[in-house]
N, C-alpha and C positions, 0 to 999 in steps of 0.2 A: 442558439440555445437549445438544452434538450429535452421538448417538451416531453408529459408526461400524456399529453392526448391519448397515442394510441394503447396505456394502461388502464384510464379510465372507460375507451369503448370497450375494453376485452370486460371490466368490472362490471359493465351496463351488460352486453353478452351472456354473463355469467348468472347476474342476479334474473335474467329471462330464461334462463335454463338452455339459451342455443349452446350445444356443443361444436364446432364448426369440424370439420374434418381437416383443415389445412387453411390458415390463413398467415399474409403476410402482408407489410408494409409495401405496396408498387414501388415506394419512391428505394427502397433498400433493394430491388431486385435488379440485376446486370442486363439490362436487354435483354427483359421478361425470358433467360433463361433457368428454366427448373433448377440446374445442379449450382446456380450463382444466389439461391435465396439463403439468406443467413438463422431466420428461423421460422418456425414455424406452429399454430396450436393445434392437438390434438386434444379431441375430449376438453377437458379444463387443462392440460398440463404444458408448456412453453418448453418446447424445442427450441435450441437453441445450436449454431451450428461453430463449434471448438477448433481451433488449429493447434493438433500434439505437435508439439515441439519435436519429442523422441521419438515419432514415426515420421514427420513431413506432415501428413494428410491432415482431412477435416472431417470432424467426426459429429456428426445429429447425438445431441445428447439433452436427454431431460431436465432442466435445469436443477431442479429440487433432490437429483442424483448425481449433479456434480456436483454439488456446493459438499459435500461432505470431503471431499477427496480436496477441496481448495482448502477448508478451514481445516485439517489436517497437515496440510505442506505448508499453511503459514501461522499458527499457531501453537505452540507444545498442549498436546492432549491433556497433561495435567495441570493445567489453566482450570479457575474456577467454574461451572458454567454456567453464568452469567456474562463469563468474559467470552466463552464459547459461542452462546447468542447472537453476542453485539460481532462478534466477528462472522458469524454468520448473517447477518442485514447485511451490515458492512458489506462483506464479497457478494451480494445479494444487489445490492444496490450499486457497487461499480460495474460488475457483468449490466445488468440492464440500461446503465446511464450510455454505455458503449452502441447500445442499438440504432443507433442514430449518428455515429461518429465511421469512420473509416483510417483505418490504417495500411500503409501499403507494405509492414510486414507478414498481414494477412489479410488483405483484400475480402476473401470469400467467406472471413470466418467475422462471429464478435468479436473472440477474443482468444487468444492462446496461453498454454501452458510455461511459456518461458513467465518465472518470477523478476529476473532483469526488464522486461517489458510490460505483461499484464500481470496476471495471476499467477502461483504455483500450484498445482494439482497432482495430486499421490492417489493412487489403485491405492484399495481396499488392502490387498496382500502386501505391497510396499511398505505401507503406514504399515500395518500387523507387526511385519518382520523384521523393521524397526525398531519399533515399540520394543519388542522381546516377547513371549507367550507370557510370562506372567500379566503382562498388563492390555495384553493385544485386544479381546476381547471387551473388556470394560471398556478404553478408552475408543473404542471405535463404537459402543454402545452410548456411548455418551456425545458422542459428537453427532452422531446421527439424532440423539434426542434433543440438542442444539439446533441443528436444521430442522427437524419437524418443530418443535416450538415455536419458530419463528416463521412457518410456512407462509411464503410468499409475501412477508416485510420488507416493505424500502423505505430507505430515507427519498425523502421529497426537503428542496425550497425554492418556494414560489412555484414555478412552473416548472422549476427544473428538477431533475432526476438530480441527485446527490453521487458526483465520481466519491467513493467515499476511499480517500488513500489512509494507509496504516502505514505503521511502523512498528521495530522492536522497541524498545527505548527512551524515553528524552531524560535532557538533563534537568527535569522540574519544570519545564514550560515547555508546549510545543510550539512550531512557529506561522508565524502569517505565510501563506503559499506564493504572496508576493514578494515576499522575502528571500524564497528560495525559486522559484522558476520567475518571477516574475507577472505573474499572473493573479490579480486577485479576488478571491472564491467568498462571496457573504458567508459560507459556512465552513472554512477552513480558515479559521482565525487561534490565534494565541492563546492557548489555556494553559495555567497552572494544570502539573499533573506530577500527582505524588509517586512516586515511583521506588523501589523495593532498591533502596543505598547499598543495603549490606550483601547485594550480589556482587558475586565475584568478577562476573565480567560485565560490573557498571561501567568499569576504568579501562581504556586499553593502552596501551603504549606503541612510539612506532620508534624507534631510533634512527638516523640515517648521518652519516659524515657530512663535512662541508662540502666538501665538493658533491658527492651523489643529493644532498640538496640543492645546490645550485646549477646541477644538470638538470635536474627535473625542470626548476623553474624557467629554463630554458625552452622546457617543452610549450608554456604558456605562455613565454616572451621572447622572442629569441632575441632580444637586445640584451638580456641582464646578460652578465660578466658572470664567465664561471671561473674559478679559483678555490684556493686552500683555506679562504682567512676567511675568520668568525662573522658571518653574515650580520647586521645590523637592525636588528629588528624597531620600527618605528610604531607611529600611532595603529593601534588596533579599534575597531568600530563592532557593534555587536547591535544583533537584532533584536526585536524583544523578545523573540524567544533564548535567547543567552547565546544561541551559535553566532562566529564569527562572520561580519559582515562583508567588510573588509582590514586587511592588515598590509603596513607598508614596510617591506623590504629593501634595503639599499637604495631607500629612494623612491622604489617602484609599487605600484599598489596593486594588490591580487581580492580578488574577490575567495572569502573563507567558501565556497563553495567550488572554487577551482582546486585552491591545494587541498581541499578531502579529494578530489578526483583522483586528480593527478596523485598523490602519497598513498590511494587506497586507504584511507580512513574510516572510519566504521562510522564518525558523525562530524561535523560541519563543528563542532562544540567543542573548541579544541583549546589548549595553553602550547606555546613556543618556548622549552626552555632549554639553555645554551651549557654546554660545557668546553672543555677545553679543545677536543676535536668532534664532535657532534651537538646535533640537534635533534632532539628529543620531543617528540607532539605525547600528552596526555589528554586524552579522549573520554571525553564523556557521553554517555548513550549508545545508542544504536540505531542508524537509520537518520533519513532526510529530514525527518523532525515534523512532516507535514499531517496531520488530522489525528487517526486515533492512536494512543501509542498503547501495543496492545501489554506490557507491564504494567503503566499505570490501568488499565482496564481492569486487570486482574485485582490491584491493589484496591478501586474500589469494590469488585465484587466481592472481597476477603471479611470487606466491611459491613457488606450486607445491602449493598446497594444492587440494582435489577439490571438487566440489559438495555431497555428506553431511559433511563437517568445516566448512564455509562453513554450511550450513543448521544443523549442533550448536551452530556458536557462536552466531549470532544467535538461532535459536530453543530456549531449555532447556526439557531434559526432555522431546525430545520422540524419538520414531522414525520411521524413512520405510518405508513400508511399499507394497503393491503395488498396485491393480486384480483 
């Protein structure tokens, strides 16, 4: 479990006024050597040590000066900000829940820049240039006053640090995390979330033949028979967040979270429908369906609701607490 212990000694530190010059977890250091510690405090402020994907290296980097460059790369700047906020805890609260975890794609770091794995993170000039000059400035004005508003907020439940996962998307519910990895999280549970319909890319489509269908699912079975003739679609099962749980083909049953892999699907959320020589997925949402979906975030920001009511709903049972 990920306590939150060594948050609360740094608050106790804090409210004494010790500044420490460098401290860190023993049990996170590699054979107590220097360049193997993953972060570190200065002053009041949480070094934290990043592995760039687009250099290799690992970079000391202040925490509360990289969260702008994360909710940048995973949110569209003209998102409410409200919805800016909660996405900033959000990445706020997964970077931290990680200090106590290890990954052997980055042993030496918390957490890296690859968005397939952890986080995605944009320089300052990236996002800008992006953006385009008419909007570069504001929108990087604003997201930086996202991260200062929310200075040093995480979600906590229980004892544990909140991995708090996003997504783009759902299709009106999101889902239980047991659902989709198998894993289940007290505060990654199924919520209703109303989400913005009349976007153009709520729907996606994927087409594929009979046959490049049933190679594929060859990939995930190598028993099933590949051939020309219209696949036989049977019973389908659905999770309570509405994505598919499982569905049987030719007999054969595939878990809805294999064929988005394998087909590249944009969501687990999918309909099977047949024509004469293809098979056609219409897809709803975006993303694994797991905790905030930052759409619906938006939606109720639009409404007038705040950043902690936006983080209650998606995330249950949890509290935001401080640095």
């Amino acid at each position: 479990m990920k306590k939150f212990v060594f948050f609360s000694f740094l608050i106790m530190l804090f409210s004494a006024f010790i500044t420490p010059i460098a401290l860190g977890l023993s049990s996170r250091l590699s054979k107590d050597t220097p360049d193997k510690q993953i972060f570190e405090v200065k002053g009041e402020k949480l070094y934290i040590r990043v592995f760039n994907a687009d250099t290799s290296k690992n970079e000391f980097i202040e925490l509360e000066e990289y969260l702008p460059g994360v909710v940048a790369a995973e949110m569209p700047a003209s998102f409410e900000l409200e919805a800016l906020k909660a996405q900033a805890v959000a990445a706020r609260s997964y970077i931290l829940s990680k200090m106590e975890t290890s990954s052997d794609a980055h042993p030496d770091a918390i957490v890296c820049s690859n968005p397939d794995h952890c986080k995605a993170h944009i320089s300052e000039r990236s996002a800008k240039a992006r953006w385009g000059q008419a909007d570069s400035d504001r929108y990087w004005n604003k997201i930086l006053t996202a991260v200062s508003e929310t200075d040093g907020e995480y979600m906590v439940c229980g004892e544990d640090i909140v991995e708090a996962f996003f997504f783009a998307k759902s299709g009106g519910r999101t889902e239980n995390s047991e659902d989709v990895w198998g894993e289940s999280r007290p505060y990654l549970k199924s919520v209703a979330s109303e989400e913005n319909y009349t976007d153009s890319e709520f729907y996606s489509y994927k087409e594929v033949s009979f046959n490049d269908f049933r190679k594929t699912l060859q990939t995930l079975n190598s028993s099933f028979t590949q051939s020309s003739f219209c696949p036989q679609i049977g019973k389908i099962t659905h999770t309570q967040g509405g994505s598919v749980d499982t569905v049987t083909i030719d007999g054969q049953s595939f878990r809805g979270t294999q064929i988005r892999s394998a087909f590249g699907l944009k969501s687990a959320n999918f309909e099977i429908l047949l024509s004469d020589k293809t098979v056609t997925f219409k897809v709803c949402g975006y993303g694994h369906g797991v905790g905030m979906s930052q759409s619906g975030a938006n939606q109720m920001a639009k409404r007038g609701e705040n950043y902690t009511e936006i983080l209650s709903h998606y995330y249950t049972n949890i509290q935001i607490i401080k640095l």
